[in-house]
N, C-alpha and C positions, 0 to 999 in steps of 0.2 A: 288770614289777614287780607281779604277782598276789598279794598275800597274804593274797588269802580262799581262794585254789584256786579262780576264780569262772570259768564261761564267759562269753566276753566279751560277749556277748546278755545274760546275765544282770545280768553289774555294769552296763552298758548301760541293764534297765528297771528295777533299783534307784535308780541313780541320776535316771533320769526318772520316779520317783515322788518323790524326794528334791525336786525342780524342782517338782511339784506339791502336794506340800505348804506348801514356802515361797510359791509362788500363793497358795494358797489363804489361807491364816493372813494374808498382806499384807493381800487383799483384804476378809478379815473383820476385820484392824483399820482398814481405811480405811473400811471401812460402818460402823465402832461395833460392829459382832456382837462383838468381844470385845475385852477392855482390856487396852492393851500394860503392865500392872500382873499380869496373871490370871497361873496357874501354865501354865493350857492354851496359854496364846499358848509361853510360852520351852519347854514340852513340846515343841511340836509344832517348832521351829524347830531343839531338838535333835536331833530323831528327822530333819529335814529334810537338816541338816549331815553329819549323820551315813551316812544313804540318798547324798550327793554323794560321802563321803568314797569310799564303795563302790564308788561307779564308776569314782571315777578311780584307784582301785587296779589297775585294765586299761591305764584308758590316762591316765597319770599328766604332770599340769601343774600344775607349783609354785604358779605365784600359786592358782591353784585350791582349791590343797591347802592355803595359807596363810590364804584366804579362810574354808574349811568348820573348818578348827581353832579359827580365832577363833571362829567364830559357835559350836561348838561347846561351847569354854569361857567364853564371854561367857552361852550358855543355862544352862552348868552352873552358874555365879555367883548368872545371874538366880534359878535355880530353889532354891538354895541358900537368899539370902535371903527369898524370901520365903514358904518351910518353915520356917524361922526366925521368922517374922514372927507375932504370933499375927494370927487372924485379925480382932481388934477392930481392932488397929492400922491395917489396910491402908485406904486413903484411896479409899473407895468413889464413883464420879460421882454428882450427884446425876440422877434419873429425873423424871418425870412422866408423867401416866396418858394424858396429850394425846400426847404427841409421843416419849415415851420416851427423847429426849434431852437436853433443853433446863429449864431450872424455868421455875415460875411466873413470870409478871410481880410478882404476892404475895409469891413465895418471893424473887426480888430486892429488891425493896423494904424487906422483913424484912431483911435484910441490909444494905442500906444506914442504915439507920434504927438498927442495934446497933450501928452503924460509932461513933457518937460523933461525928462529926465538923460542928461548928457553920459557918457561913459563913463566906468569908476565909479559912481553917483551911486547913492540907494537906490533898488527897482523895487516898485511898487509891487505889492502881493495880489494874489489872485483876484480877491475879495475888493479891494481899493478898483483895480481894472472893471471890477466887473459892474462896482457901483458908477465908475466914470461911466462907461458904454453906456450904463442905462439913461443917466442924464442927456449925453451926446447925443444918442435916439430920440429922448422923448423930444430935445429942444429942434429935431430938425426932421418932423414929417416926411420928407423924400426921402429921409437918407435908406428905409426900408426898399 
């Protein structure tokens, strides 16, 4: 089932470049190097699906082929929306100059403190904190 016209060597080290890209992109989201939000992260995982699809145009296996389509059309959705997206809207992490991942103990605190919330009272869950922070951030450039 060749339908590049490929030599079998060939669709072979496309597709084992296809295999090393999705590494590598794994690995730079699981370090924080890039945010599975960025356009580069579903770029690169198309181009990855895409580099599998190739190979196993030689030597073809369904689940295989089922697998790189998904990811294929799941990257084209990804990349879709958020080309779509201006880029104010996208819900950036917040940084610090310390650790480049984490905020302040300050910058939490600020956060908790805009929460509103008196004693006895509901407390707000992780996730609600974590969505205020990020607004608090975006809306005040120094506060980094």
């Amino acid at each position: 089932m060749d339908i590049f016209n490929l030599a079998p060597r060939t669709a072979d080290i496309i597709g084992v470049i296809g295999f090393f890209l999705y590494v590598t992109n794994y690995t730079m989201l699981t370090l924080r190097v890039v945010s599975g939000d960025a356009i580069k992260y579903f770029a690169v995982n198309l181009i990855a699906a895409s580099c599998v699809l190739i190979g196993l145009s030689v030597h073809f296996n369904l689940a295989s082929a089922l697998i790189q389509c998904f990811f294929v059309s799941m990257s084209f959705v990804g990349l879709v929306l958020r080309l779509r997206k201006p880029a104010a809207q996208l819900e950036k992490p917040f940084e610090t100059a310390a650790t480049g991942l984490l905020p302040s103990a300050a910058q939490l605190q600020d956060v908790m403190h805009s929460a509103d919330v008196s004693p006895g009272t509901y407390r707000p869950g992780p996730e609600y904190v974590r969505r205020t922070a990020h607004r608090a951030l975006a809306d005040s450039p120094t506060a980094l």
